[in-house]
C-alpha positions as CSV (number, residue, x, y, z in Angstrom):
1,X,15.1,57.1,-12.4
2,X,18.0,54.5,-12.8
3,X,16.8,52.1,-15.5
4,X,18.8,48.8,-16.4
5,X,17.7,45.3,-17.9
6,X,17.9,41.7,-18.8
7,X,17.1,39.9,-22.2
8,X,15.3,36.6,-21.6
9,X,14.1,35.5,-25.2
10,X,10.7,37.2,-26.1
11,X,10.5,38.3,-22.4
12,X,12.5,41.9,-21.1
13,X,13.0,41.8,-17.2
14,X,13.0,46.0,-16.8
15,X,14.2,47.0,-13.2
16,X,13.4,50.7,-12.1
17,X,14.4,52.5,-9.0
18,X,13.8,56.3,-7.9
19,X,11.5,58.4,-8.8
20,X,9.6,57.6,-12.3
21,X,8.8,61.2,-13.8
22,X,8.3,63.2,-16.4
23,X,12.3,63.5,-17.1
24,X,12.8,59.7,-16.9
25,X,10.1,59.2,-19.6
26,X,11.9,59.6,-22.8
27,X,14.9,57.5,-21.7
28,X,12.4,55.0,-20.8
29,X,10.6,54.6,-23.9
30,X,14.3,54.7,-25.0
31,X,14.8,51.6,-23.5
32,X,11.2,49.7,-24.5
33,X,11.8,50.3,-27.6
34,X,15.7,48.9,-28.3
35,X,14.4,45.9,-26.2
36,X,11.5,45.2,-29.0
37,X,13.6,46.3,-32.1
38,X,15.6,43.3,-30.4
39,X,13.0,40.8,-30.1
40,X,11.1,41.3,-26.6
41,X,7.3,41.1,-27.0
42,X,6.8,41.0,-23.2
43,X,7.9,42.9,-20.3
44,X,8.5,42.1,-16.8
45,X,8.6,45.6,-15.2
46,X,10.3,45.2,-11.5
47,X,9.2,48.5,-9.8
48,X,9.8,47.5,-6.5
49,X,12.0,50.5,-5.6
50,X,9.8,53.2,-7.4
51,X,9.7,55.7,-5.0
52,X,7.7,58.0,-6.7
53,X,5.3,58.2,-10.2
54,X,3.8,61.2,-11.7
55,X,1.2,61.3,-14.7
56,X,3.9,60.8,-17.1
57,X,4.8,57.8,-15.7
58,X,1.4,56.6,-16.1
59,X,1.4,57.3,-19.5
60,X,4.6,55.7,-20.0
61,X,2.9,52.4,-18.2
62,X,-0.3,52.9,-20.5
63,X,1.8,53.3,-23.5
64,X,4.1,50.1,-22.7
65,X,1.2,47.8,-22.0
66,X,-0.5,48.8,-25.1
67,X,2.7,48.4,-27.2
68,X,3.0,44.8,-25.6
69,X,-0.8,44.0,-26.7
70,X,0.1,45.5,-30.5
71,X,2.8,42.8,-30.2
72,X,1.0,39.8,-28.5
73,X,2.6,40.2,-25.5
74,X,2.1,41.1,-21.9
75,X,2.9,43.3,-19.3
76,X,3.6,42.5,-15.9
77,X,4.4,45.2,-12.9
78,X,6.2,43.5,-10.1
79,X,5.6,44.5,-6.0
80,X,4.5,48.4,-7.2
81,X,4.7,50.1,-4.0
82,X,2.1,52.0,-1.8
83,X,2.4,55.2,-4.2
84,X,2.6,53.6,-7.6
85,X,-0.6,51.6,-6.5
86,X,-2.0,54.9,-5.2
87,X,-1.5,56.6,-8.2
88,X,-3.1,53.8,-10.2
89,X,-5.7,53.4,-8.0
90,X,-6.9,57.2,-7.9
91,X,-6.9,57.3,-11.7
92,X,-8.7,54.3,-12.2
93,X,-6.1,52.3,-13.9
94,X,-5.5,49.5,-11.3
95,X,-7.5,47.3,-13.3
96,X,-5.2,47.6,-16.8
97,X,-1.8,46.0,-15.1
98,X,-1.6,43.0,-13.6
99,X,0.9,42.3,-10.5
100,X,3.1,39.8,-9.0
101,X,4.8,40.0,-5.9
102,X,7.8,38.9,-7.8
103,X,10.5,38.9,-10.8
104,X,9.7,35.0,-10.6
105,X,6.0,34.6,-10.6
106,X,5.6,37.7,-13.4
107,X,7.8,35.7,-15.6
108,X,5.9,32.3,-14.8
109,X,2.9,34.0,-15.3
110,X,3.9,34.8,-19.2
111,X,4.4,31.3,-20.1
């Protein structure tokens, strides 16, 4: 998975691509956690071109959202795609992320 970011205060704007799995999981959590050593409490987590998520991925998402709540922040997934919201559906975790259909109305959505 190709990982990269932008700083925006207290709010991290995460863009993912490829396939999220078990190997992209550490560099992710990588990633998270510079971002809140350097001030993010939220995350806007474009995974518009996520082509792919396995269980770790999941946990990855669980872990992140509840590292944002520990922090009083949010998380917000933007346009997940028909086998992100597959996988989230089928293990009953639709309900713990929001959505937005985009970077713009996450972000406006954490104000």
């Amino acid at each position: 998975m190709k990982l990269s970011w932008e700083e925006h205060g207290p709010v991290a704007l995460l863009i993912a691509s490829g396939d999220f799995c078990a190997d992209a999981t550490d560099a992710f959590r990588r990633v998270v956690t510079e971002r809140m050593a350097a001030g993010a409490r939220s995350f806007v987590l474009d995974v518009a071109n996520v082509t792919l998520a396995d269980s770790a991925a999941l946990e990855s998402l669980l872990w992140l959202s509840e590292e944002t709540a520990r922090n009083s922040g949010a998380l917000r997934l933007v346009a997940p795609q028909h086998a992100l919201r597959e996988a989230l559906r089928l293990t009953r975790l639709s309900d713990r992320f929001e959505c937005a259909e985009s970077v713009e109305l996450a972000a406006r959505s954490l104000r």
